[in-house]
C-alpha positions as MATLAB code, in Angstrom:
seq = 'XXXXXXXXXXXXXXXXXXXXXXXXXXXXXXXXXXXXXXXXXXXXXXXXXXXXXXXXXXXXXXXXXXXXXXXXXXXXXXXXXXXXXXXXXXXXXXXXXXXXXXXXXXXXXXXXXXXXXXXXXXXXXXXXXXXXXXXXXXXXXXXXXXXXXXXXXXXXXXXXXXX';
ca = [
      -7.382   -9.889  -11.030;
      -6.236  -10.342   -7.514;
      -4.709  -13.308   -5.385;
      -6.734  -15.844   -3.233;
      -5.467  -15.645    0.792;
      -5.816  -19.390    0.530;
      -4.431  -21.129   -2.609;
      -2.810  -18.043   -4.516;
      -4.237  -18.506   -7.734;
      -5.070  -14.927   -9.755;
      -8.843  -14.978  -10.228;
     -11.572  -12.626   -9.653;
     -12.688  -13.096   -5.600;
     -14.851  -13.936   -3.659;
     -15.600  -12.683    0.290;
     -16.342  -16.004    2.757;
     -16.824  -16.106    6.259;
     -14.220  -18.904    7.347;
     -14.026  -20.135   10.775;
     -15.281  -16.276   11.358;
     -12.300  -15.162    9.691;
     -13.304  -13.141    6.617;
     -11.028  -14.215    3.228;
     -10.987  -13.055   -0.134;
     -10.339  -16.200   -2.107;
     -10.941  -18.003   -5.446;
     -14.370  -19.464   -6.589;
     -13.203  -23.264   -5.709;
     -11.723  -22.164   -2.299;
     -15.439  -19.922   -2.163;
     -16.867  -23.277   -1.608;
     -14.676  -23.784    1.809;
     -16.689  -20.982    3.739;
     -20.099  -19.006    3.958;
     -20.361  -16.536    0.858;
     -20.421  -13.138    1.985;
     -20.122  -11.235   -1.132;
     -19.353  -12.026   -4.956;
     -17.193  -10.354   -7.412;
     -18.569   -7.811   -9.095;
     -18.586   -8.077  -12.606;
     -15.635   -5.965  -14.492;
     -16.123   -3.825  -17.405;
     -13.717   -4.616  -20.664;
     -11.036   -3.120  -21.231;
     -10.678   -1.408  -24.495;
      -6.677   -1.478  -26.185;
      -7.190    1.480  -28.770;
      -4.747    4.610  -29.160;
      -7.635    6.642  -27.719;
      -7.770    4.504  -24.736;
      -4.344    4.105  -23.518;
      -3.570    7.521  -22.270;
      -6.872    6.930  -20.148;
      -5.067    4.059  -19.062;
      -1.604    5.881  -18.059;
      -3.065    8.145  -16.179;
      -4.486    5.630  -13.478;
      -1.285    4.445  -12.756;
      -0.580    5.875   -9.781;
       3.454    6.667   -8.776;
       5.000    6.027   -6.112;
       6.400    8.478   -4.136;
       9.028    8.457   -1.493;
       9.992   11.427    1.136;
      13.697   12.975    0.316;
      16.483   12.323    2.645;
      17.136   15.522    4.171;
      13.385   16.580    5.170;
      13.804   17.817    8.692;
      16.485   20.564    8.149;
      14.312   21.452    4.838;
      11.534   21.947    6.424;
      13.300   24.072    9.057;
      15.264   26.301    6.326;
      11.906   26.981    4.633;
      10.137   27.852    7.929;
      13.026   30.513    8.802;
      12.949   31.890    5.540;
       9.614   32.803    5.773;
      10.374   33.835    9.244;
       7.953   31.934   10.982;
       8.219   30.422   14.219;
       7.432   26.481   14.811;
       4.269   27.241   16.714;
       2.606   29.648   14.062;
       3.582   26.928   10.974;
       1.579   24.659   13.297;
      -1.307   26.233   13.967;
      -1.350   27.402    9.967;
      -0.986   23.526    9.124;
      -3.448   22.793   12.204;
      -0.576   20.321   13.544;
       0.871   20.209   17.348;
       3.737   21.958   17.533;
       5.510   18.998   19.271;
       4.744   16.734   16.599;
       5.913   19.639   14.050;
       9.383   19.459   16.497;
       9.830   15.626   16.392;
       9.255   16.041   12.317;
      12.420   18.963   11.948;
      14.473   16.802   14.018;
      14.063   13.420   11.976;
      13.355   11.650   14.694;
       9.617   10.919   12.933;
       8.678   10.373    9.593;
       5.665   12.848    8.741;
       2.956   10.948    7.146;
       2.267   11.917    3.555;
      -0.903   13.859    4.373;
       1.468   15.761    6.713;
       4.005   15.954    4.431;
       1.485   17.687    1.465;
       0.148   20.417    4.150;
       3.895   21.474    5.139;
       4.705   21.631    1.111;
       2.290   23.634    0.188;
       2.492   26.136    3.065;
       6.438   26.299    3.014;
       6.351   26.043   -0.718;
       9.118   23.438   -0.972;
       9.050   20.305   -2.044;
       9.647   16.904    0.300;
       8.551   13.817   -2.076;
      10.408   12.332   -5.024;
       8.967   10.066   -7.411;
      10.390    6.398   -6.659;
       8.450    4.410   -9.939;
       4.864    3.247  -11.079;
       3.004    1.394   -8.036;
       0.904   -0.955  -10.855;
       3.638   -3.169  -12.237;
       2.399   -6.000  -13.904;
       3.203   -9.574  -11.974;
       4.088  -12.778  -14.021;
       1.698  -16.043  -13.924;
       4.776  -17.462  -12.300;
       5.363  -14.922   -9.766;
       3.984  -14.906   -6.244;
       3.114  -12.012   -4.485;
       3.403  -13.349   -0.999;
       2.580  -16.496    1.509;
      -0.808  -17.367    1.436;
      -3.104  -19.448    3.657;
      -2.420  -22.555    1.451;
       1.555  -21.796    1.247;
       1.389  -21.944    5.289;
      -0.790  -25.204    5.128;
       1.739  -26.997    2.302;
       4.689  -26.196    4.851;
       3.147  -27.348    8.105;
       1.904  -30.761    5.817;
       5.633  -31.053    4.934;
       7.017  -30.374    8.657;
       4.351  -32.813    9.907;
       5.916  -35.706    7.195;
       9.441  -34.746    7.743;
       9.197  -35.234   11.286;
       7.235  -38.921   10.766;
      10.248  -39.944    8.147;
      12.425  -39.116   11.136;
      11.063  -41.424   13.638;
];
């Protein structure tokens, strides 16, 4: 289940055309805008022994670069005794880029980051924690559409009490 972009509620969603703004939002906000695509229709999920470690394995973990990569990267490069230019050509990277990555003056971005471990052999991500934590009914995930609209309503009244 996912959030609606208007009124927040966890329900399966629907893709409108609003005000040519495209939203994924519930089936009574669906009725706001022109229906572009419905939910597709989810397959039960099965709680057996057999089927949790199906399960576990779909959570995906997130992963977050380690402190020191730049002078890492550089130790492993001059151990193998490669220059910057040849590790970037071997990675098929621009040697500049390569530069501004040993220097820490640019994170690499994790595609990056995989092609320099497993040339250098070395290893530049650390696990962080599980990416698919469940959220509470209770719990928002962020501002929505309707959040924005609820707090402009209230601005608009505060400044009529005011007056």
């Amino acid at each position: 289940m996912a959030e609606c972009e208007i009124c927040g509620r966890e329900d399966q969603l629907y893709t409108v055309e609003i005000d040519r703004a495209k939203l994924r939002v519930c089936f009574d906000c669906s009725k706001s805008g022109k229906l572009l695509e419905a939910p597709r229709p989810q397959a039960k999920i099965r709680a057996g022994p057999q089927f949790q470690e199906r399960t576990a394995r779909r959570e995906k973990t997130e992963v977050d670069i380690v402190s020191d990569y730049g002078p890492k990267i550089k130790a492993a490069r001059e151990k193998m005794h490669i220059s910057r230019d040849v590790l970037a050509e071997m990675i098929n990277e621009k040697e500049s880029f390569l530069d501004r990555v040993e220097s820490e003056r640019t994170l690499p971005p994790e595609a990056l980051g995989r092609k320099l471990e497993k040339a250098l052999g070395i290893m530049l991500y650390e696990e962080v924690g599980v990416s698919s934590s469940p959220v509470s009914k209770g719990e928002k995930k962020g501002l929505t559409l309707g959040d924005v609209i609820r707090v402009k309503r209230k601005e608009d009244a505060d400044e009529k009490e005011q007056d």
